[in-house]
VOGU-3710 file (C-alpha; in Angstrom, 3 decimals, decimal comma):
1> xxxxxxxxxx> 137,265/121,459/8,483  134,801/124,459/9,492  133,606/124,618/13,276  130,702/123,159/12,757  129,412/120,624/10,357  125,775/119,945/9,564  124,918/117,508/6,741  122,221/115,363/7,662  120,650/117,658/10,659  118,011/120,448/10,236
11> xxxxxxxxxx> 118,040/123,680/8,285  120,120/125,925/10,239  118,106/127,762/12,543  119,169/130,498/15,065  118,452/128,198/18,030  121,342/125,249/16,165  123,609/128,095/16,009  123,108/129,111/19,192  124,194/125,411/20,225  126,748/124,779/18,071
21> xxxxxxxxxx> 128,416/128,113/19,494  128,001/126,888/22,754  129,700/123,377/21,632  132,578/125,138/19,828  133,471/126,564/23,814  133,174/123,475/25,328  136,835/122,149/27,289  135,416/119,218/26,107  136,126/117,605/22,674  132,604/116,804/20,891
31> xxxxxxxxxx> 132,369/115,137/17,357  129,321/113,636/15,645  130,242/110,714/12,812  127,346/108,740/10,814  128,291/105,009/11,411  129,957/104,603/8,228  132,621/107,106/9,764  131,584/110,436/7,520  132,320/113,498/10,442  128,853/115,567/10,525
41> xxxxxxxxxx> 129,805/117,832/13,541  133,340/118,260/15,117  133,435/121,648/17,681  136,663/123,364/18,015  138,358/121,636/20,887  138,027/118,300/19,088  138,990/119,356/15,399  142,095/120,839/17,510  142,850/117,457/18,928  142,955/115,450/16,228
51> xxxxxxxxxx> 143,757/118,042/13,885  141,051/117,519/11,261  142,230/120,157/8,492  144,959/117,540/7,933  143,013/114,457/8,103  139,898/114,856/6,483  140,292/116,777/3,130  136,521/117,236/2,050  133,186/116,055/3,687  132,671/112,877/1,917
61> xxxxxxxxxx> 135,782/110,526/3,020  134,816/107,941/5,578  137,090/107,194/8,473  138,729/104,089/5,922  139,369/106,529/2,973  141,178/108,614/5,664  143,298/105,423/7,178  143,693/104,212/4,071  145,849/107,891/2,573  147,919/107,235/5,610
71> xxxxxxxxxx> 146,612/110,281/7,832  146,073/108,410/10,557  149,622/106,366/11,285  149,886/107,999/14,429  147,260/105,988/15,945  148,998/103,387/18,048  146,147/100,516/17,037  144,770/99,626/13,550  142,263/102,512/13,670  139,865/100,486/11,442
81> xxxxxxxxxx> 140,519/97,450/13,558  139,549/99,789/16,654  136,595/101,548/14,381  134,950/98,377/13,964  135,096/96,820/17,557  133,688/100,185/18,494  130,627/99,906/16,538  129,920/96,630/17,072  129,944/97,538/20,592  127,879/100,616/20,350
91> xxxxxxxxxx> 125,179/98,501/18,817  124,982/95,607/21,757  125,671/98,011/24,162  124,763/101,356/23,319  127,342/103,087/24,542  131,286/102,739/25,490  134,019/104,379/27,315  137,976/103,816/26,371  141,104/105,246/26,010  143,299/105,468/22,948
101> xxxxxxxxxx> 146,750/106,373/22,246  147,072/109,018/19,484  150,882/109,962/18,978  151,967/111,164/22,591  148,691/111,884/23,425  146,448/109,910/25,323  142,949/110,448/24,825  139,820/109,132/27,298  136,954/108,918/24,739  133,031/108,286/25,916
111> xxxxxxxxxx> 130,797/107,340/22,858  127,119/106,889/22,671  124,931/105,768/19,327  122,271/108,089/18,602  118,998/107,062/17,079  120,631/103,716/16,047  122,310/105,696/13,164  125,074/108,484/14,484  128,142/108,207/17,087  128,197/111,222/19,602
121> xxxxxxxxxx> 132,140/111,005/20,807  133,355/113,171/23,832  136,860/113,242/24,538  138,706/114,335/26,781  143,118/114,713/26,703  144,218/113,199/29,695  147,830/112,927/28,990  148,917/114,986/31,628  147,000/113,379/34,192  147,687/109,910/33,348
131> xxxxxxxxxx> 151,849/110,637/33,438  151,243/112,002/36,606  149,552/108,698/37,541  152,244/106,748/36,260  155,120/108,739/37,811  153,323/108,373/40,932  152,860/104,677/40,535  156,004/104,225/39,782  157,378/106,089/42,919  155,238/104,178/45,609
141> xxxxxxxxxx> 157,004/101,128/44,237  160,871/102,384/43,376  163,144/104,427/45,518  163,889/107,728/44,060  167,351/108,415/44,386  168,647/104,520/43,131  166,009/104,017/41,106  165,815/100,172/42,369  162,742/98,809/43,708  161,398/99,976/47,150
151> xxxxxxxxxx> 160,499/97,798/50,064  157,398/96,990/49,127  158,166/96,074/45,726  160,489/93,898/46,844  158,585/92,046/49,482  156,057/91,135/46,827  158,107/89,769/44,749  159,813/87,630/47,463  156,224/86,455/48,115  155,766/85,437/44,428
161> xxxxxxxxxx> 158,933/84,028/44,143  158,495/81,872/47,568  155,057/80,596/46,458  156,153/79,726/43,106  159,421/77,983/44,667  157,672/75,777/46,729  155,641/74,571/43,889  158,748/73,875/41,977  160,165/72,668/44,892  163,660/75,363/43,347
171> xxxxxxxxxx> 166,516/76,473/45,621  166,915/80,415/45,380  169,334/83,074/47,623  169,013/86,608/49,446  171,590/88,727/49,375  171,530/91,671/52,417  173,932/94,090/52,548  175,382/97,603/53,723  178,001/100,513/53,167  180,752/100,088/56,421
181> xxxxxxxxxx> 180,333/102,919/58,130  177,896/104,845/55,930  176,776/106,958/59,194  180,580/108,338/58,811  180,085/109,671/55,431  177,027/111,224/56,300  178,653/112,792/59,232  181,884/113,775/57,534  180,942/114,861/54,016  177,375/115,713/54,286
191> xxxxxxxxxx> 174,321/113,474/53,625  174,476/115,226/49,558  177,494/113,148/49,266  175,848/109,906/51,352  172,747/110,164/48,488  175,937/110,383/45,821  177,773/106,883/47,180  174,563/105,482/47,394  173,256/106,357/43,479  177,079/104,972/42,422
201> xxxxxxxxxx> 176,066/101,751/44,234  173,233/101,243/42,550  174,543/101,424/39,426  177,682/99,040/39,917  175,182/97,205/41,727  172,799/96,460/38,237  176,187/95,843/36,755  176,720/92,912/38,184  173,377/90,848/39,007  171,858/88,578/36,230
211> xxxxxxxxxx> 168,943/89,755/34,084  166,341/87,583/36,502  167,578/89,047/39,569  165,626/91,144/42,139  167,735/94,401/43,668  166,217/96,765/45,987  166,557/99,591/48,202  164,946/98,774/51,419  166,150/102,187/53,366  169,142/103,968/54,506
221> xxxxxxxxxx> 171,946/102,466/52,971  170,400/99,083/53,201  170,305/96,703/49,862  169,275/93,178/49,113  169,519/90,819/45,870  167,052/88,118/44,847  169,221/85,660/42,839  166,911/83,139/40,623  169,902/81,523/39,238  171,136/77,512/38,892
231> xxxxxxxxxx> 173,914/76,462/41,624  173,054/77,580/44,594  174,581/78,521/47,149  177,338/78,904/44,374  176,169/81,666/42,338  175,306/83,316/45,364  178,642/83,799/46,761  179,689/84,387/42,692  177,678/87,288/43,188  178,923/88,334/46,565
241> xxxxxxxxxx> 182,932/88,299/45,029  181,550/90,305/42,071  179,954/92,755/43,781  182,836/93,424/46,733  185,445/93,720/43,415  183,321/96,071/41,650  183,027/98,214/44,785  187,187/98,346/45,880  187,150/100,735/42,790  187,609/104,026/43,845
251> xxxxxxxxxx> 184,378/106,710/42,993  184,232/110,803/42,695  182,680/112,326/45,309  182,412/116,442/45,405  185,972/116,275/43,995  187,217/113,864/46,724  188,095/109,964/45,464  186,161/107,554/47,814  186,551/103,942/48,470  183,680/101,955/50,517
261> xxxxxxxxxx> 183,452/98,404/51,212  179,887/96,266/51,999  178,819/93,823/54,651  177,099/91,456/52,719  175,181/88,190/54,101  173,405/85,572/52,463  170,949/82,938/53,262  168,787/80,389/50,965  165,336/79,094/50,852  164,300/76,981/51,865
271> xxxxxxxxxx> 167,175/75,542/54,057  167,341/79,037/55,686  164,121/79,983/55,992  160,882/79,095/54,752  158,957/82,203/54,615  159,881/85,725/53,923  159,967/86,742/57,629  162,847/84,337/58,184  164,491/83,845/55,448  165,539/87,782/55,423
281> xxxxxxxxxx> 166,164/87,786/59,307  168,824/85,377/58,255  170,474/87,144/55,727  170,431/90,016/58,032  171,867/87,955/61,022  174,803/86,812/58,355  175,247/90,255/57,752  175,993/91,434/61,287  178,253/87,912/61,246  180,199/89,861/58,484
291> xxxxxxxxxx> 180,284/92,719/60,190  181,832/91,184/63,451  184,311/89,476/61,634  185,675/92,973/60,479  183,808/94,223/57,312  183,978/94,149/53,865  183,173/90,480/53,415  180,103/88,311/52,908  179,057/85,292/55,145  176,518/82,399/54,527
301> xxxxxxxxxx> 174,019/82,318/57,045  174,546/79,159/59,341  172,368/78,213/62,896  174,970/80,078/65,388  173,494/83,523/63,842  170,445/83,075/65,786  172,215/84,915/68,578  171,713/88,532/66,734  167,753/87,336/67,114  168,243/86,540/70,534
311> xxxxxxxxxx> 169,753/90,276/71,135  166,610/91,273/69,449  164,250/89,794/71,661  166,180/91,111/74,595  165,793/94,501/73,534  162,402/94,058/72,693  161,823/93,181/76,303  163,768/96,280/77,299  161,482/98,275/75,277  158,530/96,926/77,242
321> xxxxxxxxxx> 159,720/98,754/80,350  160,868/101,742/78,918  157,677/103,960/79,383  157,452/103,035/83,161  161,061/103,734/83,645  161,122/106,701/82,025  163,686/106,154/79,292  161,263/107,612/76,772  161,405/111,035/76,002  160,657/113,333/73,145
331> xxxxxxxxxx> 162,335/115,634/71,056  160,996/118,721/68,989  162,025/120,501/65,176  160,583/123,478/64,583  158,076/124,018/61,203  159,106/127,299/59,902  157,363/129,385/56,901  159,629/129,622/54,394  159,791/133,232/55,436  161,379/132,151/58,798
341> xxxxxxxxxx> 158,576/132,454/60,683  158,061/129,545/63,446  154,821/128,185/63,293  155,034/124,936/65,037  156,969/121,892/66,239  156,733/117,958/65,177  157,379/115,692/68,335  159,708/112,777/67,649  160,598/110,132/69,875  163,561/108,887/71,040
351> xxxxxxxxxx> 164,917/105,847/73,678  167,464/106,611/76,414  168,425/102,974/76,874  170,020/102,673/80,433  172,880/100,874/78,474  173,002/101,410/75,038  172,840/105,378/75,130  170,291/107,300/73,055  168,418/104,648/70,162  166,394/106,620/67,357
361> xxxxxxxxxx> 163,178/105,417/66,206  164,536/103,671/63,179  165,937/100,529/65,484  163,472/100,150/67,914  159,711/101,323/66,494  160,359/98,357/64,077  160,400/96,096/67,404  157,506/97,930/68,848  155,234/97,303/65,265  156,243/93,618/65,944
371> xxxxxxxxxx> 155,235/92,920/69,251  152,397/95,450/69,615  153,648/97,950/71,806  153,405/100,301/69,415  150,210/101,347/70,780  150,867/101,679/74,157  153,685/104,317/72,682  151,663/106,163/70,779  149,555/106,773/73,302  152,489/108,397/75,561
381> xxxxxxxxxx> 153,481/110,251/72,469  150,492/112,016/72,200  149,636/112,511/75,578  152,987/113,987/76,562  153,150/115,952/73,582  149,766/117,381/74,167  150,592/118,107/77,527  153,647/120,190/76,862  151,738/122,214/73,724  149,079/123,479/75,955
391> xxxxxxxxxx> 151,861/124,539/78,263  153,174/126,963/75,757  151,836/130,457/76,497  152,759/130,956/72,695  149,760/129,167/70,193  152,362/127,271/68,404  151,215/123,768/66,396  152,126/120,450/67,534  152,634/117,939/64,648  152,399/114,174/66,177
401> xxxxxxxxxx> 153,265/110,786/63,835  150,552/108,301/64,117  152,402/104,506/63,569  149,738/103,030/60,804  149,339/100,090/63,488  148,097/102,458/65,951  146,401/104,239/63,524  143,755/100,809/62,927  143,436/100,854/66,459  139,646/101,606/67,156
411> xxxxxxxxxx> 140,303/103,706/70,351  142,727/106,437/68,615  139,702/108,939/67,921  138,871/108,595/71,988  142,549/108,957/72,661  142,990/112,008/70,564  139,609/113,386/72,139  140,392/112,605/75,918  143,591/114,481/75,607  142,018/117,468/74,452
421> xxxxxxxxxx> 140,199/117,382/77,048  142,793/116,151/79,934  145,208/118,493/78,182  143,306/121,648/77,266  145,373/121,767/74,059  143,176/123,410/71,473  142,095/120,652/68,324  143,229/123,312/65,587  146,805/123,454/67,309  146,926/119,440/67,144
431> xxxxxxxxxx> 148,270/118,267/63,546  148,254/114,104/63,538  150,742/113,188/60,863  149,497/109,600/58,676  151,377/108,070/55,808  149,726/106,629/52,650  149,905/103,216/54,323  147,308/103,915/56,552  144,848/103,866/53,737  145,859/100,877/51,696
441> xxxxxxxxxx> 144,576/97,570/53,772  140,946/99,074/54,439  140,374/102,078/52,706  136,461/102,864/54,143  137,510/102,128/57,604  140,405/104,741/57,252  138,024/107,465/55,889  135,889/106,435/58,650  139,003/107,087/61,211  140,442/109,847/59,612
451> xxxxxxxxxx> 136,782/111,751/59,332  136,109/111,189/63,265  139,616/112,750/63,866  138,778/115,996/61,916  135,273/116,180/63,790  137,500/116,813/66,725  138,889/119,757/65,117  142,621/118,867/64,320  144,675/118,784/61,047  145,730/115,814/59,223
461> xxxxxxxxxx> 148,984/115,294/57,480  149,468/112,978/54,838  153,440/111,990/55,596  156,303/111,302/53,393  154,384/112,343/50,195  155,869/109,984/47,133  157,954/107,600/48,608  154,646/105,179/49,686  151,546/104,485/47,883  151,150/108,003/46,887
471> xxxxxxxxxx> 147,621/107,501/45,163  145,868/110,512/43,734  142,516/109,188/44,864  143,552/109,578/48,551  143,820/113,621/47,728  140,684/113,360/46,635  138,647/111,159/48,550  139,981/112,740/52,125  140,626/116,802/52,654  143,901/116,288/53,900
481> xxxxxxxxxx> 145,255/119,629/55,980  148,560/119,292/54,679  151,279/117,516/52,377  154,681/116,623/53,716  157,516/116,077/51,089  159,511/113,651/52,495  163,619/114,741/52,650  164,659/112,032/50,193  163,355/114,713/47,642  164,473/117,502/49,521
491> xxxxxxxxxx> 167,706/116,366/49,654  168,531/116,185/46,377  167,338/119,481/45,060  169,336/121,580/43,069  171,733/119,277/42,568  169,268/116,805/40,306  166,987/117,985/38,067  164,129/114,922/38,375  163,792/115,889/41,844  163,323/119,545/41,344
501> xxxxxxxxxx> 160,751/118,802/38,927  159,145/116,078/41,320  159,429/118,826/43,987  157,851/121,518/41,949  154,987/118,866/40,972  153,539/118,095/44,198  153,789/121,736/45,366  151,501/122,001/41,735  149,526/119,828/43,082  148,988/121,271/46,364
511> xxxxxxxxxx> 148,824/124,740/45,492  145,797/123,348/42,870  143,597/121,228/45,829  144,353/124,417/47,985  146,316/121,748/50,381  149,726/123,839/52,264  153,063/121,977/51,737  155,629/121,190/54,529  159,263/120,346/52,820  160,634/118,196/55,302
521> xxxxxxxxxx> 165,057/117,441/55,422  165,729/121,542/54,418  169,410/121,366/55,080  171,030/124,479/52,928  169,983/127,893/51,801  170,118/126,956/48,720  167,163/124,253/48,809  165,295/127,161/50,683  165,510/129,629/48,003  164,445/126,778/45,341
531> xxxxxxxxxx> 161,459/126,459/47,275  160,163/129,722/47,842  160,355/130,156/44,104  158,455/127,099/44,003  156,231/128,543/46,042  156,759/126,097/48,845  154,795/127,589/52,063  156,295/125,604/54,713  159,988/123,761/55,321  161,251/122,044/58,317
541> xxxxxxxxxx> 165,095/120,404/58,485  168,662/121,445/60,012  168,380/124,882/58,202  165,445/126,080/60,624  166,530/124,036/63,753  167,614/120,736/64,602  165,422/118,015/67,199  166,028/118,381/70,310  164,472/118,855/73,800  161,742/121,698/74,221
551> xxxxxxxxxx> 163,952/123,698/76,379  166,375/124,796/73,627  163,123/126,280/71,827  162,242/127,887/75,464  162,214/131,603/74,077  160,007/130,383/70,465  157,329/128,783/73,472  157,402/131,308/75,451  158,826/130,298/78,178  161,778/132,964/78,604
561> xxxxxxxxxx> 160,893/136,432/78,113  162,345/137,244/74,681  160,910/138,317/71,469  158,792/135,556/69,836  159,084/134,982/65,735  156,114/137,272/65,211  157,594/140,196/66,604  161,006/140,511/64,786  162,400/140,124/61,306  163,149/137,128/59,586
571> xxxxxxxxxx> 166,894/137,984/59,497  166,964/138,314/63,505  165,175/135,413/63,475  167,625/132,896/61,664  170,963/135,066/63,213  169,084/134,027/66,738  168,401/130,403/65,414  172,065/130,179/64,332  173,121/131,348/67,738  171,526/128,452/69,540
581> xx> 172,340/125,444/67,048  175,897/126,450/67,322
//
């Protein structure tokens, strides 16, 4: 098929030519059909997509004498069945806008009817795009490195499955459970080999739950099982035999055999708990049951567990007090370029408990998000961290996490502005750090937030990149400052391939909205060299400097009276960084 057809328009004039030359250089696919599905015009980029020298062999086949030779099998629809509905649509309507699935392409297609007798078709491939989509669906709702369902895949189905319980008024079991002593083999072998037990667990894990069942990651090394079957409580603890066999077996770590056992707990609706909230508080108090009694075991929930919430509450209380007493503090990690070069520091929080020693963020913001005193937290957190920035005689950043609960609160753009102002911490040094959750329950009221934040002047992070919502509209809707990649994809580079693709994607996709990239959990040189090449601008992990107080960073501040980053090399720089984490 030539570049341009032209039975049934004008003589060919200079001015048509001009046009149809124009057309032909068009990124967009353009093809003109009479209704009876005869091609008049096709420009390059569409005879190129649908490769028309191989479907239509001379000007006078219709779109049927095509289908019926066969030419068109890799259509993934009845084209003719899709041909007609088309035109019967173009002449109610006038116009229409799909997609269609040609081979492994798929294919966004507007058409319009022209003077009641032509189709004008512009297409557009938007394979690429739409894979992208998926994968990204896919990971707000899966855990990457198990490949189970996430959190918040599995507390919607829980919801479904409660609400359609009660209706059939059916008995059904949760299953909560843990590696003994995980921490240990983070600690001992390195968190590579932690991800490693955790991917074999998985898979024994599918091995043994029915087809119906529910298994998800919910974080750490933390698992739970949705079991649909007949006989309960039966099948339940069935399940809880299989799955403490299949896991005595001994698996290859790095060269080194393992063995790990589980703390598993169960509890059923609705005896145990008649909403989601309770039912897994339950499961997870029978888990700490097993636990007590010495690991590697399953219990049934039963009422005595309620003690584990009562230690809850208690600490909850504690953590009401903890601001005016002091026991908060903060530590900082340096944000290096991957060059070496400190540019910054993210403040995290941590909880000197007057008798429980130092609790991280991961037991007790939970409690705060519960009871509300999140907030009040957040508040401190920024305050003191702004304070101590604008102390720094060096400009360095301050990155600060926003909790998405103090995030809706209307008073967090006056916060933010008041201690600029109390502070006298420049806005451009301030980075607030959001996840994708933020934007999910009320999308224009975010925008609204997030917009009066950047009138102040300070960057916006969008946290954890991939392991959330992880919508491409949110790029595009909001000019985020930066993109974190959160470490459970850092973590695994090098050694798997889907994450150093994943990896390489979003740094794509920063590098094409002009957005910088922070790659959060660097541990070894070897992830560091993967994403320079990648073209990675920014890292932060163990490999540039591990949390701790300020004063250990004294000399990056400028507080002592040594060399800052900017004035020395990037090898001094990491020999004096490994000087001081040793």
């Amino acid at each position: 098929m030539t570049t341009a057809k032209t039975r049934g328009f004008a003589n060919d004039t200079a001015m048509l030519q001009a046009v149809m030359a124009a057309m032909d250089n068009l990124p967009v696919a353009v093809g003109i059909f009479e209704l009876e599905g005869r091609p008049l015009y096709a420009n390059r980029r569409f005879q190129e997509l649908h490769d028309l020298d191989n479907r239509w062999q001379n000007e006078d086949e219709t779109f049927a004498d095509v289908v019926a030779d066969g030419r068109m099998a890799d259509w993934k629809e009845d084209p003719i069945a899709y041909f007609e509905r088309l035109i019967r649509k173009l002449l109610e309507e006038g116009s229409s806008i799909t997609q269609v699935e040609i081979g492994d392409k798929i294919i966004d297609v507007q058409d319009v009817l022209l003077d009641g007798r032509y189709l004008l078709s512009t297409q557009q491939d938007i394979t690429a795009r739409v894979k992208a989509e998926q994968r990204v669906s896919y990971l707000a709702h899966h855990d990457p490195l198990t490949d189970l369902p996430n959190r918040m895949r599995f507390a919607s189905e829980l919801a479904k499955l409660i609400a359609e319980s009660r209706v059939l008024r059916r008995q059904f079991g949760v299953m909560s459970f843990d590696i003994d002593r995980f921490k240990d083999i983070n600690d001992v072998f390195g968190h590579a080999a932690g991800d490693t037990v955790l991917a074999e667990l998985a898979r024994r894990l599918k091995s043994v739950i029915n087809e119906d069942d529910v298994a998800a990651r919910l974080g750490g090394d933390e698992f739970t099982v949705i079991s649909v079957s007949d006989d309960q409580p039966e099948t339940m603890t069935c399940l809880a035999e299989r799955l403490t066999r299949v896991m005595e077996e001994e698996m290859e770590v790095d060269g080194r055999s393992l063995r790990v056992s589980l703390s598993i707990g169960i509890a059923m609706f609705p005896q145990d708990g008649a909403d989601a909230a309770t039912l897994l508080a339950n499961s997870d108090a029978a888990l700490y049951r097993a636990k007590a009694e010495g690991r590697g075991r399953f219990c049934a929930f039963n009422s005595r567990m309620d003690r584990r919430m009562h230690d809850r509450r208690v600490l909850q209380q504690d953590l009401r007090h903890a601001i005016k007493r002091g026991e908060l503090m903060l530590h900082y990690q340096p944000q290096a370029a991957v060059t070496g070069e400190i540019f910054g520091f993210e403040a995290l929080l941590r909880w000197h408990h007057p008798t429980r020693g130092l609790i991280t963020p991961d037991e007790f913001v939970p409690l705060a998000e519960e009871s509300g005193q999140i907030v009040e937290i957040g508040r401190w957190v920024l305050n003191e961290a702004g304070r101590e920035a604008a102390s720094w005689s060096n400009r360095l950043k301050i990155a600060i996490n926003i909790s998405p609960i103090q995030f809706r609160q209307d008073s967090l753009v006056s916060d933010v502005h008041a201690m600029l102002l109390e502070t006298g911490l420049s806005a451009n040094r301030l980075e607030l750090e959001v996840t994708e959750g933020v934007l999910v329950q009320d999308f224009a009221r975010a925008l609204q937030i997030l917009r009066g934040l950047k009138a102040l002047g300070v960057r916006i992070a969008m946290d954890d990149f991939g392991t959330g919502y992880s919508s491409l509209s949110y790029l595009q809707s909001f000019p985020f400052d930066t993109i974190k990649i959160d470490r459970s994809f850092t973590s695994k580079l090098v050694a798997d391939s889907s994450a150093d693709e994943i990896v390489r994607a979003v740094i794509g996709l920063g590098r094409g909205l002009n957005i910088p990239i922070v790659a959060e959990g660097v541990e070894t040189e070897e992830q560091r060299a993967f994403l320079e090449d990648a073209q990675c601008q920014n890292l932060q992990g163990h490999l540039i400097g591990r949390a701790g107080p300020i004063a250990q960073y004294a000399g990056l501040t400028g507080a002592e009276d040594i060399p800052s980053p900017s004035q020395i090399d990037t090898d001094e720089f990491h020999a004096m960084q490994g000087s001081r984490q040793r």
